[in-house]
NUTOR-745669 format. One record per atom (N, C-alpha, C, O): residue in one letter; x, y, z. Coordinates in steps of 0.02 Angstrom, whole numbers, plus 32768, in hexadecimal, padded with zeros to 4 digits. Example, Ala and Ser with C-alpha at 12.3 -4.5 7.8 and 13.67 -1.06 7.14 Angstrom:
# residues 2
A82947EE48186
A82677F1F8186
A82947F5B8186
A82C87F5A81A7
S82827F908162
S82AC7FCB8165
S82858002818A
S829E80398192
This chain:
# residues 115
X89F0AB680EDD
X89F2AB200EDF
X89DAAB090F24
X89F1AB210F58
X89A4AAD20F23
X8987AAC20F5E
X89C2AA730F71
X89E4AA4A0F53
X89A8AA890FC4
X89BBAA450FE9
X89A1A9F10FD7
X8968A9DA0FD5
X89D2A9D90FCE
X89B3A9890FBA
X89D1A94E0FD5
X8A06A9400FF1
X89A8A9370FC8
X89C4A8F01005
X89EFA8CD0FDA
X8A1DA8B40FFA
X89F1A8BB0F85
X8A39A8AD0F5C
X8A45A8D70F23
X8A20A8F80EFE
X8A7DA8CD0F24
X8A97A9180F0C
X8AB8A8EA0EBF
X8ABCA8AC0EC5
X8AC7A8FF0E92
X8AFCA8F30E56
X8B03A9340E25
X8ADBA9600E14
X8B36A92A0E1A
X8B56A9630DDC
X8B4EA9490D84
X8B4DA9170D60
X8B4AA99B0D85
X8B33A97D0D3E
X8B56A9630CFB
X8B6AA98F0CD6
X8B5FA9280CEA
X8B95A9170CB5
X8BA2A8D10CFA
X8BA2A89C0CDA
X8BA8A8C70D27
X8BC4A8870D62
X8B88A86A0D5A
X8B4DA87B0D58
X8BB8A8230D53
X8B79A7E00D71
X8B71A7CD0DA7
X8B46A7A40DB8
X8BA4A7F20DD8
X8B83A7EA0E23
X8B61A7FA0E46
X8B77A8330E42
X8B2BA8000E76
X8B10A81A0EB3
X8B24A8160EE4
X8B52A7ED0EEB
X8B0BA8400F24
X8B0FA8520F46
X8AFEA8490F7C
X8AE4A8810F7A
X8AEEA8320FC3
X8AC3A8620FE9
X8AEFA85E102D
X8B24A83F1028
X8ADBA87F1074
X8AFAA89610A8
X8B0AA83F10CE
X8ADBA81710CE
X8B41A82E10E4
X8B4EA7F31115
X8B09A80E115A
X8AFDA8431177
X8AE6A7BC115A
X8AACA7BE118A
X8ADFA7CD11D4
X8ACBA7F511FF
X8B16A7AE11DA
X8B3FA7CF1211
X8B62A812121F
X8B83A8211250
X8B50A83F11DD
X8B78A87B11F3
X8B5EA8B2122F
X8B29A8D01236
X8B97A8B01253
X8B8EA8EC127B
X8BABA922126A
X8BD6A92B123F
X8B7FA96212AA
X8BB0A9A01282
X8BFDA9B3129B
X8C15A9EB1292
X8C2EA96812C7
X8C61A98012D5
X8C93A955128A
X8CCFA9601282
X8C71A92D1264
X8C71A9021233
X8C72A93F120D
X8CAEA94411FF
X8C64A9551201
X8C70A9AC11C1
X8C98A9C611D9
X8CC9A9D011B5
X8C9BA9E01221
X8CD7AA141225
X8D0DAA06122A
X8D38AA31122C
X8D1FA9AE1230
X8D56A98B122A
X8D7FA98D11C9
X8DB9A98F11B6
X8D3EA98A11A4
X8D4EA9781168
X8D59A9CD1134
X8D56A9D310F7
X8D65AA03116A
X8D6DAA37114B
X8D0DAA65113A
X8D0DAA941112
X8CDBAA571152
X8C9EAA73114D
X8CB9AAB5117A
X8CEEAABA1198
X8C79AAEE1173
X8C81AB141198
X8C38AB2E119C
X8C15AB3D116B
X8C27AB3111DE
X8BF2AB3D11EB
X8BD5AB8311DF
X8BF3ABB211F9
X8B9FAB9111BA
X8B83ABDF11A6
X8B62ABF711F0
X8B63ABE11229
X8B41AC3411CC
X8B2BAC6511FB
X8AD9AC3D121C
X8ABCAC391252
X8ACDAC2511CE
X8A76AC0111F3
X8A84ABB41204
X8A51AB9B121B
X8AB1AB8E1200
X8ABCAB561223
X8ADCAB3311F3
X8B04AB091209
X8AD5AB3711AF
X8AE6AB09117A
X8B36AAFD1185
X8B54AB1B11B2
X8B49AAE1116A
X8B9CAAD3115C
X8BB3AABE111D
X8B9DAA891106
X8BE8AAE810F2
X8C05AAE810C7
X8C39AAE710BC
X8C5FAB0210E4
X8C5AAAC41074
X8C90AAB51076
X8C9CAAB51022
X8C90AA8B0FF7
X8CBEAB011023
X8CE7AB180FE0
X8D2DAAF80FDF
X8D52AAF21010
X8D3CAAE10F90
X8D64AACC0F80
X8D8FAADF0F46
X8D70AAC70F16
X8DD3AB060F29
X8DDAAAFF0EDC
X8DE2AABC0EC5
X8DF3AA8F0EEB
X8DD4AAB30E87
X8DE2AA950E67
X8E22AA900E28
X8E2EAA620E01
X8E39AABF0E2E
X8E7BAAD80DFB
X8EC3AAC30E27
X8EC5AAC40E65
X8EEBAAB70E0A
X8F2AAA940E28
X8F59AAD80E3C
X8F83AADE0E68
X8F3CAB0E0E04
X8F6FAB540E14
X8F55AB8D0E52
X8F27ABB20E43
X8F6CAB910E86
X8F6FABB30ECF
X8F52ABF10EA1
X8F1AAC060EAE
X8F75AC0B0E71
X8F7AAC5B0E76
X8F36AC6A0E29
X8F38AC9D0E06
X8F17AC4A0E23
X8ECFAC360DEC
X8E97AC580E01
X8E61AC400E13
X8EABAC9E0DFC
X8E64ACAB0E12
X8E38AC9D0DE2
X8E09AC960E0A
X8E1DAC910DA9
X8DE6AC790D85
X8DE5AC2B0D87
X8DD8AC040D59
X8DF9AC1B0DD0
X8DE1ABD50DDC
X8D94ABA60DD6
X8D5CABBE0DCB
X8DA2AB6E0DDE
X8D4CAB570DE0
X8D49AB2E0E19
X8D6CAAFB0E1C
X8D21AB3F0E49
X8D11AB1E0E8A
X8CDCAAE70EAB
X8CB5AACB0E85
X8CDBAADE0EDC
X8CB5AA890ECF
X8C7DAABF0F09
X8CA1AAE40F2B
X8C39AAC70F16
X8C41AAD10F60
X8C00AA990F71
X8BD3AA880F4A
X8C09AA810FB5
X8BE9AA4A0FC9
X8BACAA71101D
X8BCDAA7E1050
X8B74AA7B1020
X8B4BAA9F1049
X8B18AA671065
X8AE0AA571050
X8B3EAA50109A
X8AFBAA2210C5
X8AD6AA4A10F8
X8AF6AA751117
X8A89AA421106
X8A56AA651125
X8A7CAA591173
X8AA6AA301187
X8A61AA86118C
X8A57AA7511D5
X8A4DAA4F11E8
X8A78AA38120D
X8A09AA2811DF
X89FEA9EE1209
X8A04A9A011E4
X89DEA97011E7
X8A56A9AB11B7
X8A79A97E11A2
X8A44A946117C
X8A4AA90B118A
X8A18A9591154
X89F6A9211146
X8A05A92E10E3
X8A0BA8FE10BC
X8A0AA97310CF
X8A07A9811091
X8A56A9AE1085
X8A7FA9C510AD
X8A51A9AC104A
X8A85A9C6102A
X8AA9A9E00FDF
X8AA9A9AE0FBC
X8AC0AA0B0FC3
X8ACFAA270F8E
X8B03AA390F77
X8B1EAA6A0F90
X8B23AA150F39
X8B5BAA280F1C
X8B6AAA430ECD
X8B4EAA340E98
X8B8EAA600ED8
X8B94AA940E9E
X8BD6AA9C0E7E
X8C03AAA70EA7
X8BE9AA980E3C
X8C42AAC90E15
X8C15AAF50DFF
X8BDDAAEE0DE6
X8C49AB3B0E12
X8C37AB620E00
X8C83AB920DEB
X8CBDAB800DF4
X8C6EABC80DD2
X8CA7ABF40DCA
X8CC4AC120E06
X8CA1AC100E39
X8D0DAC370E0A
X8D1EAC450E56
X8CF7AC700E75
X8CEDAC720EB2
X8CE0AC930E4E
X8C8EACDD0E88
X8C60ACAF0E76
X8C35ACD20E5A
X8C50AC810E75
X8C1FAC470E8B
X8BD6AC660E52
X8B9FAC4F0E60
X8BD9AC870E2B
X8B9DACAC0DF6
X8B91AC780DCF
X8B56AC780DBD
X8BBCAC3D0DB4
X8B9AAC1B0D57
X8BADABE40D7F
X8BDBABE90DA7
X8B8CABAE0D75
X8B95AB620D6F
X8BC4AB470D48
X8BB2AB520D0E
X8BFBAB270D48
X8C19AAF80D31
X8C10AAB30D1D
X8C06AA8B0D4A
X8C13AA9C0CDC
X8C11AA410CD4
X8C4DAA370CE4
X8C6EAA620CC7
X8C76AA0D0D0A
X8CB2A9FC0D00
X8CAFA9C70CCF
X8CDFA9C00CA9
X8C84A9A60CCA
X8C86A9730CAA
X8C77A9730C58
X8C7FA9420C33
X8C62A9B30C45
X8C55A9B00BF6
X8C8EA9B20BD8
X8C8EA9980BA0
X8CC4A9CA0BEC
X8CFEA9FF0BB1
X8D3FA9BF0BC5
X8D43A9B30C02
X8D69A99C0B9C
X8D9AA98B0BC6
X8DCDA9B40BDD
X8DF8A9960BFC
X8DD5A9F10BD6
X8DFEAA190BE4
X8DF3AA2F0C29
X8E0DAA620C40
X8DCBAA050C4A
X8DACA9F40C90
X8DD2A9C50CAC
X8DC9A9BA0CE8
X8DFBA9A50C8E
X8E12A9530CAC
X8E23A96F0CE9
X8E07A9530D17
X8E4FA9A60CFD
X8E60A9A80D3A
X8E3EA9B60D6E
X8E46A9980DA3
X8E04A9F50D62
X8DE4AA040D87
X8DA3A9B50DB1
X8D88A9AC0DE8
X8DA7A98A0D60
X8D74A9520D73
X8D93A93A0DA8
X8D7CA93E0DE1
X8DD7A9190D98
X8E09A8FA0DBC
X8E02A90A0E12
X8DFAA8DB0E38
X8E04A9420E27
X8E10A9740E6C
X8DCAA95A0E79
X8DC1A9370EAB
X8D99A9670E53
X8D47A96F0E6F
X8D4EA93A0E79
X8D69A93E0EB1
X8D4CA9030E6E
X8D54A8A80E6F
X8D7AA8940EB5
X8D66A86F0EE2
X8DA9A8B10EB1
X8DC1A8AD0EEE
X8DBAA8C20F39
X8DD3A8A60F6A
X8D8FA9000F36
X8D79A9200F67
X8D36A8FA0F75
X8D2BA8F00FB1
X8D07A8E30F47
X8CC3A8BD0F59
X8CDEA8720F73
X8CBFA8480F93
X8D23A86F0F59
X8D22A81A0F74
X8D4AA8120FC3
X8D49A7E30FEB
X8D6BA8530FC7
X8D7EA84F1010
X8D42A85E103C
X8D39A8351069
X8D17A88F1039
X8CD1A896105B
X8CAAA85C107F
X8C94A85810B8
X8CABA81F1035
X8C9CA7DC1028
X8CC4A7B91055
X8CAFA791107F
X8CEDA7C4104F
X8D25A79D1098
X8D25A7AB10E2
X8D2CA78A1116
X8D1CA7DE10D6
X8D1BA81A1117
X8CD0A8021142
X8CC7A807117F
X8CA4A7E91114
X8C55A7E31144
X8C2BA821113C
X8BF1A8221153
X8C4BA85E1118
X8C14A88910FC
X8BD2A87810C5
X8B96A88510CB
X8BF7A854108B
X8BBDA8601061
X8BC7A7F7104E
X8BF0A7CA105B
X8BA4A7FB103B
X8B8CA7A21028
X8B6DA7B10FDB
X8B47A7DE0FCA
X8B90A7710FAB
X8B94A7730F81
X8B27A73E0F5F
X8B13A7050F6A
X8B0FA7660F45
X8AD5A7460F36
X8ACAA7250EE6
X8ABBA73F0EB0
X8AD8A6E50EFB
X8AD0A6BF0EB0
X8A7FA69D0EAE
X8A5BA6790ED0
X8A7FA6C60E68
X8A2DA6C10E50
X8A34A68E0E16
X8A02A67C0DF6
């Protein structure tokens, strides 16, 4: 999956893209963690149960030079893509994902793009 300047999931009517103000102490405040080649990421579960290992996870990967970015549910070894949004037997996992993009949204990471 390539870097993009707006991001949305598939099954959501929202978009995406990076706050024109984010810095990178703006990620490491909001839980990012910076990789080995510069990027910064920030894994999340999505399951309410601690001890789930066949959880489904949110993970969110902004570039280095903070301009692009990529998000993904995936399974917990990160191998198959997830819809949260097709199955309702998702409500919760939707629920958590919803919540984690809208604190971001608050936070000054990501800005919400209405088309």
């Amino acid at each position: 999956m390539a870097f993009e300047k707006k991001v949305s999931l598939k099954g959501s009517g929202k978009t995406f893209r990076l706050n024109e103000q984010v810095k990178r102490y703006t990620l490491r405040d909001n839980g990012f963690e910076e990789t080995k080649n510069g990027n910064f990421q920030l894994v999340r579960d999505l399951d309410n149960a601690v001890l789930h290992k066949q959880g489904i996870k949110v993970k969110i990967v902004v570039a280095a030079d903070l301009k692009t970015l990529k998000v993904s549910t995936t399974t917990s070894n990160g191998l198959k893509t997830v819809d949260v949004y097709a199955k309702d037997t998702m409500s919760a996992a939707k629920e958590q994902l919803e919540f984690i993009l809208d604190s971001l949204v608050e936070n000054g990471v990501l800005a919400e793009v209405s088309e």
